[in-house]
Each structure stands twice: as structure tokens, then as C-alpha cells.
C-alpha positions in Angstrom: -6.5 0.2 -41.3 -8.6 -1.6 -39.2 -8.8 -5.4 -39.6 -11.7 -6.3 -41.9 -14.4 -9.3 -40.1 -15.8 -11.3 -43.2 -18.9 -13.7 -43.6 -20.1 -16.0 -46.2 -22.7 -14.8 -49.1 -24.7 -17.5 -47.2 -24.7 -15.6 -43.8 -24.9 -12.4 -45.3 -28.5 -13.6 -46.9 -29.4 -15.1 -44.0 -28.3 -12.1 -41.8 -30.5 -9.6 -44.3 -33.6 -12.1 -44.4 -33.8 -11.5 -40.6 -33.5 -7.8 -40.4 -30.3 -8.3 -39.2 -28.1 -6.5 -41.5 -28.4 -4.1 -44.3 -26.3 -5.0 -47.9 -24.1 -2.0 -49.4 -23.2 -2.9 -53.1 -20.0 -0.7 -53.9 -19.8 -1.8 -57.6 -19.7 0.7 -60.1 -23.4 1.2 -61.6 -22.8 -0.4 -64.8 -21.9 -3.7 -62.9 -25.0 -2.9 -60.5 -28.0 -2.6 -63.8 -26.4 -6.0 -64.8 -27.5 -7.8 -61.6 -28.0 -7.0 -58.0 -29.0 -7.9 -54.7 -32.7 -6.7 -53.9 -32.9 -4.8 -50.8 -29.2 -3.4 -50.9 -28.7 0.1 -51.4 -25.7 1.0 -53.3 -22.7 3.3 -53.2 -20.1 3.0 -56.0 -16.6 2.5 -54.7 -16.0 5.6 -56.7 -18.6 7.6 -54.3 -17.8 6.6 -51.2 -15.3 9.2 -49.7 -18.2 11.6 -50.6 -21.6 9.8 -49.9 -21.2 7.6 -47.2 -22.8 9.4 -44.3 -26.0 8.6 -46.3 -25.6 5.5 -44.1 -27.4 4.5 -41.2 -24.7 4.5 -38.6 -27.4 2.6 -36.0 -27.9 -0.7 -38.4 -25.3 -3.3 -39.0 -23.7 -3.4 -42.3 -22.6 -6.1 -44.7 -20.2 -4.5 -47.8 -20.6 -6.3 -51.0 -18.6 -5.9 -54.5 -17.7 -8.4 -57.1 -15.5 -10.0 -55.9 -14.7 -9.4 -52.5 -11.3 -6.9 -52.8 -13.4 -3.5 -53.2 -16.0 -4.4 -50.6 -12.7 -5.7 -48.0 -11.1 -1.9 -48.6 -14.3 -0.3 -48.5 -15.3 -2.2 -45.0 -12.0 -1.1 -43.7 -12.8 2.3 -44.5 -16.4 2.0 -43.3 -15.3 0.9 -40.1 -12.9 3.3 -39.4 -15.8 6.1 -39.4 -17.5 4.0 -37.1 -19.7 1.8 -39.0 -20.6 -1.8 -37.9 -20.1 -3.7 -41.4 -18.5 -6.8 -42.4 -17.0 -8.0 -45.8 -18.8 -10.7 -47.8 -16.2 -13.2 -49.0 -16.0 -13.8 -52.7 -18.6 -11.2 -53.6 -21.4 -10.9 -56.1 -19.6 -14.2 -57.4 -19.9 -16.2 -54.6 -23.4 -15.3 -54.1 -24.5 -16.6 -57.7 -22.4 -19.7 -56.8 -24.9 -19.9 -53.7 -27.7 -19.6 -56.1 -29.0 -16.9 -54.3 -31.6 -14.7 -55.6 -30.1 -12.0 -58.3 -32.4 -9.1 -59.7 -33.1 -9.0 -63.5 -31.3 -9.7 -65.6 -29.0 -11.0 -63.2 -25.9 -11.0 -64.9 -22.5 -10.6 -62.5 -19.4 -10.2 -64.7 -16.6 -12.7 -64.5 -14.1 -10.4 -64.8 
């Protein structure tokens, strides 16, 4: 696989404040109706062999799961069909440890 570039939930909020970067969510859509980045389109992990051409190859990419391991496999993946994405370290966790903003409820599951 190809090696995975990574970026801080800080970065990646920064990045898609800007216009800079899109957020893909590859949780499962249980974990996404708990809590989820506004603005981030998702794809469950489970989907993404199948769906991921619905993905704007011209924009740059940031992967996102709940912890960071799904999102890492799923960047390598991405960027071996030629996608500019990035992992975001520590996940949906690390961005509620940023404080950064969750939609309703909110919720990201600790295990």
C-alpha cells in the first residue's frame, strides 16, 4: 500500500474552514446519527470498494473514522485509485478532544 500522510483534527478543521479540503467520514451509519462532522459527506468503511467513485477526484481529501485505524486503511486505499486524501490522527476522538464543533446529538463512542 501506499504510505498514508496524516494531519491533526486541528488542521483538518482548519483545512475544511478554508475550502481547502473536503472530510470523508467512513464510520458505519450507526456511529455517524450519533455525531458527525457538518460538511463531510460519508461513506461507510463497509461501502467503500463499491461507492467510492462518488468522489470528487479534483478536490483534496481528508478521511475520518473513529479512531483513526479505518480512516489510515481506507486513505491507503483512496490513494491508490488516485485520490489526494490524508488521514486524520486519532479520529472522531481526537476531534471532540479539540472541542471542535460535533452535529446533534454529538455523541462519538468510546469504544
Amino acid at each position: 500500500m501506499d504510505s498514508v500522510t496524516e494531519e491533526d483534527a486541528k488542521t483538518a478543521y482548519e483545512q475544511m474552514q478554508r475550502g481547502k479540503a473536503c472530510l470523508l467520514d467512513v464510520r458505519e451509519p450507526s456511529e455517524w446519527e450519533l455525531g458527525h462532522i457538518d460538511g463531510a459527506g460519508s461513506i461507510p468503511m463497509s461501502q467503500l470498494g463499491r461507492r467510492w467513485r462518488e468522489l470528487d477526484t479534483s478536490k483534496r481529501w481528508v478521511c475520518v473514522c473513529r479512531s483513526g485505524s479505518r480512516s489510515e486503511y481506507a486513505t491507503a486505499l483512496l490513494r491508490q485509485a488516485g485520490l489526494d486524501i490524508t488521514n486524520m490522527t486519532g479520529g472522531m476522538l481526537a476531534w471532540k478532544a479539540n472541542k471542535l464543533p460535533i452535529g446533534p446529538p454529538g455523541i462519538v463512542a468510546t469504544h
